[in-house]
N, C-alpha and C positions, 0 to 999 in steps of 0.2 A: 504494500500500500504506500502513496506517494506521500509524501512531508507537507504541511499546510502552512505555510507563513501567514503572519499579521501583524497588526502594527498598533501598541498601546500606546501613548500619551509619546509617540514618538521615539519608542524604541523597538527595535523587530523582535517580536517573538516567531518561534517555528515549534508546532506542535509534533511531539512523534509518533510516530505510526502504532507505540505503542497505546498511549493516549490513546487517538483514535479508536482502537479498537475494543477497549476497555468502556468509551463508551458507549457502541456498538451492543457489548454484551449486556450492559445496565436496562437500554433499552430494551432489547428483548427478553429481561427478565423480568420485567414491570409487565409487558402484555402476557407472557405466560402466567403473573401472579394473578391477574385479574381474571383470567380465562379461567384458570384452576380455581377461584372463588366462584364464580360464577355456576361452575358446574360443581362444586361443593352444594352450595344453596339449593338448585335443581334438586341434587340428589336427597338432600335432608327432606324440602316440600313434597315431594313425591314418597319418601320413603316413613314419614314423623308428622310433618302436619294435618297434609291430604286425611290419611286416614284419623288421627283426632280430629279433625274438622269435620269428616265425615260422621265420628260417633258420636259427637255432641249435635250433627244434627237430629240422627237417627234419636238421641236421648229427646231431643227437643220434640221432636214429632208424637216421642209414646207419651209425653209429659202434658201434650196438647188432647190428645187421646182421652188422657185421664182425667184432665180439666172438664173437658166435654161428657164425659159421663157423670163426674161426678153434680154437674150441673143439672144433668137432666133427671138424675136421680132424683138430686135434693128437691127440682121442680116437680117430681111423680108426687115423690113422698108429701109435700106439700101441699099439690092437689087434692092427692086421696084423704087429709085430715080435713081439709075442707068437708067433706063428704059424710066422712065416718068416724074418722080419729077424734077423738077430743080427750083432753089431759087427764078430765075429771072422771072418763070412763076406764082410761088405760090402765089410772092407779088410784087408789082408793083417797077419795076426800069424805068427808064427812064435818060438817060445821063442827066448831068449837061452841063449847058451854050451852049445850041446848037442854043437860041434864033438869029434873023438875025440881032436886035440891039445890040451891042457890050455892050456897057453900061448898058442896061438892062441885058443882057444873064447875067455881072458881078456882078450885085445889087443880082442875086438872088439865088448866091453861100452866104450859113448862114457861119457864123464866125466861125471857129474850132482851136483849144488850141492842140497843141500834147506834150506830157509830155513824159520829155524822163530824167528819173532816174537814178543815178550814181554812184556810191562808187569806188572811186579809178581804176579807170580805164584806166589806162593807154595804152593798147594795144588795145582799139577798141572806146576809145571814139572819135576819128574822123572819122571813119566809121561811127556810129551812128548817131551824130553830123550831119554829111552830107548828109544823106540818109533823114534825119527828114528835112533837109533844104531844100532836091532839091524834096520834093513834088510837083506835080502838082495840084495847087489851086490859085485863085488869090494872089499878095503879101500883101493886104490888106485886105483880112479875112481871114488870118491864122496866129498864134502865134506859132514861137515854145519855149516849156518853160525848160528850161535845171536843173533838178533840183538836183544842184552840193554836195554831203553828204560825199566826200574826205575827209581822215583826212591828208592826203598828202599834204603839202602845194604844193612843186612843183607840184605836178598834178592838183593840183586845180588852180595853174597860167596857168599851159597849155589847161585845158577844158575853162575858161575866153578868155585866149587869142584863141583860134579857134572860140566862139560864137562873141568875138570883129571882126574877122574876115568876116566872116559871116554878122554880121549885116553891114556891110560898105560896102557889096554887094547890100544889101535893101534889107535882109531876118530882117524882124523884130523877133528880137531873144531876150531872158530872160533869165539871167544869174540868177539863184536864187540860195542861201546856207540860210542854218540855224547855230545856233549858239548851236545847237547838234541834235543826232541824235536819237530822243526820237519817237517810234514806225517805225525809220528803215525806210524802204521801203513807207510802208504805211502812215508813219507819213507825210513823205515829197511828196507825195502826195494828204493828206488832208491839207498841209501846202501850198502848190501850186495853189491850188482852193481857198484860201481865198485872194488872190490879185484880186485889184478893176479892171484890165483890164479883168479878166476872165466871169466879169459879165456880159462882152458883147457878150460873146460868148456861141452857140448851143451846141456845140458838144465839146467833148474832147476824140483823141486818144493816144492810151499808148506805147511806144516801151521801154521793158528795152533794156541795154548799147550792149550788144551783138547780138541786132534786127535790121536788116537793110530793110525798109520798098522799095517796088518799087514806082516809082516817080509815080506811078496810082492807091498806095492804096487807095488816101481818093475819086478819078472817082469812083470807085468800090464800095468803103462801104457806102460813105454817103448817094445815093440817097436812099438806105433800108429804110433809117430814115427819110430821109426826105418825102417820098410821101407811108410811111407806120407811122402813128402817134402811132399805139400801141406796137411798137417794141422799146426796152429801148438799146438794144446789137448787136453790131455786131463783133463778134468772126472772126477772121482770119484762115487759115489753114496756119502752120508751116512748112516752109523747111530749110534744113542743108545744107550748102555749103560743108561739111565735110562728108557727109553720107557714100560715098563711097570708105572712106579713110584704113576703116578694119571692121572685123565684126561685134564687136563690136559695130561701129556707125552706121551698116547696120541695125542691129537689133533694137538701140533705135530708127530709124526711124520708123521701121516696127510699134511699138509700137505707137508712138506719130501718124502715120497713121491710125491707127485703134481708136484709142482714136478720133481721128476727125470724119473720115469719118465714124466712125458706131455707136461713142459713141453719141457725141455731134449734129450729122447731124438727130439721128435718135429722139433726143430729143430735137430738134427746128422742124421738123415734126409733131409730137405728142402732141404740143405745152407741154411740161413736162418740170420742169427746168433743165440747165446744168449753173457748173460754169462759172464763165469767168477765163480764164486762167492767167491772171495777164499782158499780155502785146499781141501785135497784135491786138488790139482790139478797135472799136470805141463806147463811152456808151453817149447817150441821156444825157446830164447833169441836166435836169429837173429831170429825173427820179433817177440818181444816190443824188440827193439831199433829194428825197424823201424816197430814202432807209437808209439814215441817213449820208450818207459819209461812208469813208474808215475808218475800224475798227482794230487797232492792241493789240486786246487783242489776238489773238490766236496766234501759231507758225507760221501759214500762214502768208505769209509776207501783201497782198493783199488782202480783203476780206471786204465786203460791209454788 
């Protein structure tokens, strides 16, 4: 190979042929690295992706499958209670205190706790408040336990003084705070169950601050549990005082209807599990004891 002269800032340089060739060989080892990468990658997508690509479709397809059945299920099961199903046939109810001795029919309403959770609440804690008080139950087996997690001092003197209120009517009422608010919701909850009066008590139902119970939920819920021993739950259905106010709140009814009525109704049918929704709701405390208590490790605020 011939010798290459040139000329820097006025002095002759001459390249040698070794030079040259040397980078001659750099070149062509730059195209061969990227060809060999090239068909590396080839090789991997064909041989590693391809097929995980392909089995996470295949997973996606049965997953879709199973979505669509289990929809049309829960919409059968759904239908057919429309029909035939109803709660009060499936499992035995029977009214509370219809006995003709007064005193007995009382002895044999079981003790119930209603936990009614709070944080700063100042626009509906007497609503709340009052709705949990003016149940229909004896006034000596039922607690309601108010459990106060305000960081508002004024609001926290005003939920005290409505429960002070309240109790000087003869609603035996439970002013409870903690001294922080460590697992939140759930904390002061499994914080609520560790007072010695709740040991005497069956049952405990839940209403957060914004739930106002009818003076005949615990008529309705309790006797499930009581003259059904294997039942832990009793889930309430939800309504909006507000639903009709725009579309918007027409629609998250619709939603929280079909969540009830085809979700949940079709999976206490089916005996399969459904959560509990965090409030509306009355749970066996024997059983919520055995699921371990209320757990706040996750972002759910409620959860067993």
């Amino acid at each position: 190979m011939a010798a290459a002269n040139g000329t820097i800032g006025g002095i002759t340089t001459q390249l040698s042929p070794l030079f040259l060739e040397l980078a001659s060989f750099s070149t062509a080892s730059v195209g061969w690295d990227e060809a060999a990468a090239a068909g590396a990658w080839l090789q991997v997508r064909a041989s590693v992706l391809a097929p995980a690509l392909r089995l996470a479709e295949m997973l996606c397809l049965a997953m879709s499958v199973m979505l669509v059945l289990e929809k049309l299920t829960m919409g059968a099961v759904s239908l057919a209670k429309v029909f035939r199903w109803r709660p009060k046939r499936r499992y035995k109810w029977e009214p509370m205190g219809e006995e003709a001795d007064e005193e007995v029919g009382r002895l044999l309403f079981p003790m119930v706790i209603v936990q009614v959770p709070m944080y700063n609440e100042r626009q509906v804690y007497k609503l709340s408040i009052g709705a949990a008080c003016r149940l229909a139950w004896p006034a000596d087996r039922i607690i309601v336990q108010v459990l106060d997690d305000s960081t508002d001092p004024e609001i926290k003197d005003l939920v005290e003084l409505e429960c002070r209120t309240w109790a000087a009517a003869g609603v035996n009422v439970k002013y409870e705070i903690r001294d922080n608010r460590s697992g939140y919701k759930a904390g002061a909850l499994r914080e609520g169950m560790k007072h010695d009066y709740v040991n005497h008590c069956d049952y405990v139902a839940i209403f957060d601050a914004d739930f106002q119970p009818g003076p005949d939920f615990l008529m309705q819920t309790i006797p499930f549990l009581v003259h059904n021993p294997d039942i832990a739950l009793v889930q309430a259905r939800w309504k909006f005082v507000n639903s009709n106010e725009c579309l918007m709140t027409r629609i998250q009814e619709m939603s929280m209807d079909y969540h009830f009525k085809v979700e949940q109704e079709s999976g206490s049918t089916m005996f399969s599990l459904f959560g509990f929704n965090g409030t509306a709701g009355v749970w066996r405390i024997s059983a919520l004891n055995q699921a371990g208590g209320w757990k706040d490790r996750t972002t759910v605020e409620d959860r067993i």
